[in-house]
C-alpha positions as a Markdown table, in Angstrom:
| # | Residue | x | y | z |
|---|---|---|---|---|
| 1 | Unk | 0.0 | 0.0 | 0.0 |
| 2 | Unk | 1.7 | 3.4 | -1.2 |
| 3 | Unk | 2.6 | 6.2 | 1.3 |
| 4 | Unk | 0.2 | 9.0 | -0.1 |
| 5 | Unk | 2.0 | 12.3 | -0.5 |
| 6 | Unk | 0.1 | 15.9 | -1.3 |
| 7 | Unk | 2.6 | 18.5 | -2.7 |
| 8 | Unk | 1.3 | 22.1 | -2.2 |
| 9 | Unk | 3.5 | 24.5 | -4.0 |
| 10 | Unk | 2.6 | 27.5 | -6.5 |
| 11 | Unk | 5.6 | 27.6 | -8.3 |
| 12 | Unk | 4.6 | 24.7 | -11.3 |
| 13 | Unk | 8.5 | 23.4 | -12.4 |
| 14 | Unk | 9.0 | 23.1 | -8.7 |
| 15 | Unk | 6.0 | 21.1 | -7.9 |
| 16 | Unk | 6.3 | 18.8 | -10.6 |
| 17 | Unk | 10.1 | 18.2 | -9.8 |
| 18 | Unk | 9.2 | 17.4 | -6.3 |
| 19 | Unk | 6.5 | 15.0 | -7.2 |
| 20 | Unk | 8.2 | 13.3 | -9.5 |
| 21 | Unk | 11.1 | 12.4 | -7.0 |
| 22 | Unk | 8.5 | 11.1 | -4.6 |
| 23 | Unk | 6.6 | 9.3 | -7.4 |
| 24 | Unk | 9.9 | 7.7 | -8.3 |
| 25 | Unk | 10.7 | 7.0 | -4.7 |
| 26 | Unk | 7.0 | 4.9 | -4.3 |
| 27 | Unk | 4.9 | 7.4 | -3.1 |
| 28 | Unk | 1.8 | 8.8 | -4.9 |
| 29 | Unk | 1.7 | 11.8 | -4.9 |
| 30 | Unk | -1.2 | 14.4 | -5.2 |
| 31 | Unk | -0.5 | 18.2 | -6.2 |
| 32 | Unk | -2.1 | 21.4 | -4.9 |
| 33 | Unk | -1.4 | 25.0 | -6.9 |
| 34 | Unk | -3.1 | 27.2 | -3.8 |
| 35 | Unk | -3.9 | 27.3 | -0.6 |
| 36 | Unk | -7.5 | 26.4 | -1.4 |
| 37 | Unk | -6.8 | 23.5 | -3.2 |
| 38 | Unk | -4.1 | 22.3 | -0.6 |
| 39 | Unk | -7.3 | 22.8 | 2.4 |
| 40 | Unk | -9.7 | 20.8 | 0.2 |
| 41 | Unk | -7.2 | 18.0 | -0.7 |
| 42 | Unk | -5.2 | 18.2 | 3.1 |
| 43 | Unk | -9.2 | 16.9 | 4.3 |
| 44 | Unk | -9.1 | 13.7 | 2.1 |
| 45 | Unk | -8.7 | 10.7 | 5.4 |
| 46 | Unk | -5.9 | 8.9 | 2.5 |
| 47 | Unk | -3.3 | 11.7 | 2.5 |
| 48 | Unk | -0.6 | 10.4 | 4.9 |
| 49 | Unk | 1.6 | 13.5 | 4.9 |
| 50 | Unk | 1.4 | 17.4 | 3.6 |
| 51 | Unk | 4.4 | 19.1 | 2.3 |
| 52 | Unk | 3.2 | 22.5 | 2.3 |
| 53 | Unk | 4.9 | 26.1 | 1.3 |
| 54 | Unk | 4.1 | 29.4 | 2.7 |
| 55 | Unk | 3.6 | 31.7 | 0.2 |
| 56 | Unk | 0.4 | 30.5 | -2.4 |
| 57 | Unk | -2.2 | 32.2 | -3.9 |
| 58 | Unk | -5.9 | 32.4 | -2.4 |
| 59 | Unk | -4.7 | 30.9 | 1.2 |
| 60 | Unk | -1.1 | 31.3 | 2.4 |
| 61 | Unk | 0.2 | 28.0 | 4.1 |
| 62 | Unk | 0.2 | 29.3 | 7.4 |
| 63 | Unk | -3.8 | 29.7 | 7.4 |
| 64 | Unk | -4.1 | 26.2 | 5.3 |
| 65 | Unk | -1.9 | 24.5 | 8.5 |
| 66 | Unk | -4.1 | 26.9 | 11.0 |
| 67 | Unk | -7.4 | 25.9 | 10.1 |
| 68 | Unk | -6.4 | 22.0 | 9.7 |
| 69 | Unk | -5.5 | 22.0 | 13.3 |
| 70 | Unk | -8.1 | 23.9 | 14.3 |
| 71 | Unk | -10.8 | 21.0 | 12.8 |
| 72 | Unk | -8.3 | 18.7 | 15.5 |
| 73 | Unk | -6.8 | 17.4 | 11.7 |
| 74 | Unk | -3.0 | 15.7 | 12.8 |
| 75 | Unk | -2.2 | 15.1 | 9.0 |
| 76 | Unk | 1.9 | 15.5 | 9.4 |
| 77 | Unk | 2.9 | 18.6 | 7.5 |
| 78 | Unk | 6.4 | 19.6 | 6.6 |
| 79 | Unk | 6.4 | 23.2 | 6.0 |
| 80 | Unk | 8.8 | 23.6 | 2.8 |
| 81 | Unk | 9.1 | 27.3 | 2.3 |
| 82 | Unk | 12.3 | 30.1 | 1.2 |
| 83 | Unk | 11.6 | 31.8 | 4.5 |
| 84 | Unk | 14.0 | 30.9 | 6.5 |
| 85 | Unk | 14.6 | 33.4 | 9.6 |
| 86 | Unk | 14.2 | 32.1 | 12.7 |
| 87 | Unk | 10.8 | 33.8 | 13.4 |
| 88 | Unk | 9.6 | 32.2 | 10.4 |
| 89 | Unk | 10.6 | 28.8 | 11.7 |
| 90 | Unk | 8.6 | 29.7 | 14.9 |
| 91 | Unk | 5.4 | 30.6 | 13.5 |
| 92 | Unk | 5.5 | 27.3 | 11.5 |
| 93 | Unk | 6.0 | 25.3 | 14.4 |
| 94 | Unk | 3.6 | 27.2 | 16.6 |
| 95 | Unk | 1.2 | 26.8 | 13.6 |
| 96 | Unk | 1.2 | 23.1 | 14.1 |
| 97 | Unk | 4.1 | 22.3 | 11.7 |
| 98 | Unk | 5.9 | 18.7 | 12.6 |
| 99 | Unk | 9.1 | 19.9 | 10.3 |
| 100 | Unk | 10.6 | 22.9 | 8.9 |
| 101 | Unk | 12.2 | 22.6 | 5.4 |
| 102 | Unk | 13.6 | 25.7 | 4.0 |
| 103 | Unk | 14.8 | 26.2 | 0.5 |
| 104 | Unk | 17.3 | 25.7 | -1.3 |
| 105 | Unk | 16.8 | 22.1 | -0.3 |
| 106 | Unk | 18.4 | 17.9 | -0.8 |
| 107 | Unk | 15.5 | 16.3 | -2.2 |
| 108 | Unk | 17.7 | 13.3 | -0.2 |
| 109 | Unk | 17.2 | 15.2 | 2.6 |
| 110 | Unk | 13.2 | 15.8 | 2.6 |
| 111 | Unk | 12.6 | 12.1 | 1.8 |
| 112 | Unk | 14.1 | 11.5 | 5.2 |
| 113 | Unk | 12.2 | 14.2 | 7.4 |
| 114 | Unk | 9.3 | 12.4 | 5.4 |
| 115 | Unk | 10.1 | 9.5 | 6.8 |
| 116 | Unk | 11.0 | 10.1 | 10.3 |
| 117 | Unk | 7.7 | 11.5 | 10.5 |
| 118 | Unk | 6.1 | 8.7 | 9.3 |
| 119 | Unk | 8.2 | 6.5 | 11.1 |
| 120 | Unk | 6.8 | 8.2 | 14.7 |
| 121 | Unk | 3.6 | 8.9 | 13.4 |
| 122 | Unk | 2.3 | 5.2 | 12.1 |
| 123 | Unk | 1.9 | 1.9 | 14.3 |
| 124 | Unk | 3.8 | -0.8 | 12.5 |
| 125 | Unk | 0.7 | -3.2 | 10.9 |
| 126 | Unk | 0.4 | -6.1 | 11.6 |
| 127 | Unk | 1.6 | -8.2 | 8.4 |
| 128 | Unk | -0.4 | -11.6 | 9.3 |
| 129 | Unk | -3.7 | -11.7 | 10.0 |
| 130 | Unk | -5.8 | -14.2 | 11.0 |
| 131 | Unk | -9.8 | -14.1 | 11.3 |
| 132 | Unk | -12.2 | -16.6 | 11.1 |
| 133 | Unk | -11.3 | -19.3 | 8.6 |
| 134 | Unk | -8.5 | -16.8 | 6.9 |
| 135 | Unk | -4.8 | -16.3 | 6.9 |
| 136 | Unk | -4.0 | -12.6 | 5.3 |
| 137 | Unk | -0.7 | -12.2 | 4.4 |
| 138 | Unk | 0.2 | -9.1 | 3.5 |
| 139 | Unk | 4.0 | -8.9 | 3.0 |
| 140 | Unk | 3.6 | -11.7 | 0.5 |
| 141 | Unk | 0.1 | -10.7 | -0.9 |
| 142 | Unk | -1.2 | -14.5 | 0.0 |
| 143 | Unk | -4.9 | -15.4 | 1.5 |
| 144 | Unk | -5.4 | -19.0 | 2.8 |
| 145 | Unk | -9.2 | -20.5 | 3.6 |
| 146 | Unk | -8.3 | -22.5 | 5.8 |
| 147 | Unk | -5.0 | -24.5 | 4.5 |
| 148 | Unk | -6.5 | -23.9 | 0.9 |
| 149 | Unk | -4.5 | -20.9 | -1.0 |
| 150 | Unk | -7.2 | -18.7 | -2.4 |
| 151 | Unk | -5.9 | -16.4 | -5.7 |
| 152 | Unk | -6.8 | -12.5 | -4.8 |
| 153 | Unk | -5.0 | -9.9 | -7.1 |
| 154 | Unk | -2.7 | -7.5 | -5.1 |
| 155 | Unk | -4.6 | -4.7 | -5.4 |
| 156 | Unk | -7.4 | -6.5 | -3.7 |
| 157 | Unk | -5.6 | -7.3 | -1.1 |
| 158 | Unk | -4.3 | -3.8 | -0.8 |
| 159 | Unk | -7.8 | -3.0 | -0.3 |
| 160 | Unk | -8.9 | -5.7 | 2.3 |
| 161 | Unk | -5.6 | -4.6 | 4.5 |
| 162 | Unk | -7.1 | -0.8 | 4.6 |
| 163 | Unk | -10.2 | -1.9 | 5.4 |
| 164 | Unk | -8.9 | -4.0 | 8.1 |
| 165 | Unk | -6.8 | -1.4 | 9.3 |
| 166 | Unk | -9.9 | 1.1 | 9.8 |
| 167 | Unk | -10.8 | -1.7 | 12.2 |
| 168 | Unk | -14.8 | -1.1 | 11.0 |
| 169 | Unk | -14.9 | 2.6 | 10.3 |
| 170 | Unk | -15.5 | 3.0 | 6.7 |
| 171 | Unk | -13.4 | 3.7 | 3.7 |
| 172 | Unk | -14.5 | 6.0 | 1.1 |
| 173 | Unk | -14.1 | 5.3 | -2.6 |
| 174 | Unk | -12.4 | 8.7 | -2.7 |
| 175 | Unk | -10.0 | 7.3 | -0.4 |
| 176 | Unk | -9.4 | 4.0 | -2.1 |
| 177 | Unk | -8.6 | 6.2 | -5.2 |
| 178 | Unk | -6.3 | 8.2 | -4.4 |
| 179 | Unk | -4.4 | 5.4 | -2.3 |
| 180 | Unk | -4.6 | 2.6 | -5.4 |
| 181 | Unk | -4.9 | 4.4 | -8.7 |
| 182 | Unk | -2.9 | 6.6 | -10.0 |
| 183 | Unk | -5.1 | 9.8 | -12.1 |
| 184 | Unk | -3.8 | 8.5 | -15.1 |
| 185 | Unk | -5.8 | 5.4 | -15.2 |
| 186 | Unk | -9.0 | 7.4 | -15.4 |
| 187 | Unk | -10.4 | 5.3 | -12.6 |
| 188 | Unk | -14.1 | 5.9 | -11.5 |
| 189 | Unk | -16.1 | 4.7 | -8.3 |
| 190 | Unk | -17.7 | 1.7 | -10.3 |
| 191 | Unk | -13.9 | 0.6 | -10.3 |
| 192 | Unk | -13.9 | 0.6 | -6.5 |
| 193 | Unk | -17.2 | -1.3 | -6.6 |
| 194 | Unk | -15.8 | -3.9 | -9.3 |
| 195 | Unk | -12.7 | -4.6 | -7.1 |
| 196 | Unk | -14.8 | -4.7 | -3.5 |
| 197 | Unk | -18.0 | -7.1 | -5.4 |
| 198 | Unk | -15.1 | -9.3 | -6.5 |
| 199 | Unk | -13.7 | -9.6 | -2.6 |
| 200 | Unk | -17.0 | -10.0 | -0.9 |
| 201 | Unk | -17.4 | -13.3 | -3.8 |
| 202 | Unk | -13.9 | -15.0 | -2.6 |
| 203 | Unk | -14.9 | -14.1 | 1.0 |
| 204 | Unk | -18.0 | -15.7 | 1.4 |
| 205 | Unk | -16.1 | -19.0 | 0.4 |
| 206 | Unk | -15.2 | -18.6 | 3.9 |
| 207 | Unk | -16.4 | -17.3 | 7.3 |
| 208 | Unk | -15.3 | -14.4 | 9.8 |
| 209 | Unk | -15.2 | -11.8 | 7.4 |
| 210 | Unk | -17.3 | -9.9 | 5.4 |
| 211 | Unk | -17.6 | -6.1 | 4.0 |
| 212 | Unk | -20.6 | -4.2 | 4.4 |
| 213 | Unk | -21.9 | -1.0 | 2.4 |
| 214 | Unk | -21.9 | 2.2 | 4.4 |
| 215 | Unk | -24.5 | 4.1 | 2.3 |
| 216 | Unk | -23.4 | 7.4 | 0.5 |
| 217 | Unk | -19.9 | 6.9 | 2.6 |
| 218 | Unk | -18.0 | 3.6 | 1.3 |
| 219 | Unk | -17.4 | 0.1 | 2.7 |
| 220 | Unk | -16.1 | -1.5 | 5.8 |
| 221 | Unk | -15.3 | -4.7 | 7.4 |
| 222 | Unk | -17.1 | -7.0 | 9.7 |
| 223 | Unk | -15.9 | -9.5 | 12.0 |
| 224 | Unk | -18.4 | -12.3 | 12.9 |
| 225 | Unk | -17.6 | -14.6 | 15.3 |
């Protein structure tokens, strides 16, 4: 399951060499132009981590990092700006900044603030998973019913791992989206419903598991003893 990355920065050759190192790292990456756009896509439950700059059209990044703390958001956000005194460093932080990136910058560098945060952010998940009659691998992208190997593609897997994760609070198709397909792919939400029809067929082969509509908000797990 990719690390989801949202790059807000005005300034267009910057932003795209940014994302493009992260894309080529494993990441995917989403892009914001403004402040606006960087608010709207900063609310999105799949974005794991916000590197954000200062100065943007419509909404500056300090009001963008403002108000997502003020809605109790704790999306990670590296602020990645030119301003580099040390009163600008403070505001950031007291803004609710976890990191403070100033440019000139190692792209080497940011990948491992990146991480770090990540690294103190995110439990370690749990790789093997057992419920019911199933085994769920997922470092090896294997399901067994029982001692019978049952074929699931990866990316269905990817999805029953999320789902599992949320531990019964539902996933939106937005959400599955931007974790799994890239923009490129022209994906819709009947692709979401293809994929999750196509689980809920090799799951009922089995019991303990089973995923449940959440109407006009996505899907989710249930365990059944």
């Amino acid at each position: 399951m990719k690390t989801v990355v949202l790059i807000a920065e005005d300034k267009h050759i910057l932003r795209k060499a940014i994302a493009k190192n992260f894309d080529a790292e494993g990441y995917k990456v989403l892009e914001a132009a403004d402040g606006e756009e960087a608010l709207k896509k900063a609310r999105r439950p799949s974005i794991d981590i916000l590197i954000l700059d200062i100065m943007m059209p419509k909404m500056n990044g300090y009001d963008v990092l403002k108000t997502l703390r003020k809605e109790k958001n704790e999306l990670p956000v590296i602020i990645l700006t030119a301003r580099g005194t040390i009163d600008d460093k403070i505001d950031g932080f007291d803004s609710g900044a976890d990191d403070y990136v100033v440019k000139p910058f190692s792209i080497d560098v940011l990948f491992k603030r990146v991480e770090a945060i990540l690294r103190r952010r995110s439990p370690v998940a749990k790789k093997i998973v057992e419920i019911g009659d199933w085994k769920f691998d997922f470092e090896r992208w294997t399901a067994f019913l029982k001692k019978e190997n049952i074929k699931f593609l990866q990316r269905e897997l990817e999805m029953l791992e999320l789902l599992i994760q949320k531990d019964g609070k539902p996933v939106s198709r937005d959400e599955f989206l931007d974790r799994f397909w890239s923009p490129e792919t022209y994906p819709t939400n009947r692709t979401i419903d293809t994929h999750i029809l196509d689980i809920r067929k090799k799951l009922a082969k089995g019991k303990g598991i089973e995923i449940e509509t959440q109407h006009r908000v996505g899907y989710k797990v249930v365990i059944r003893d």
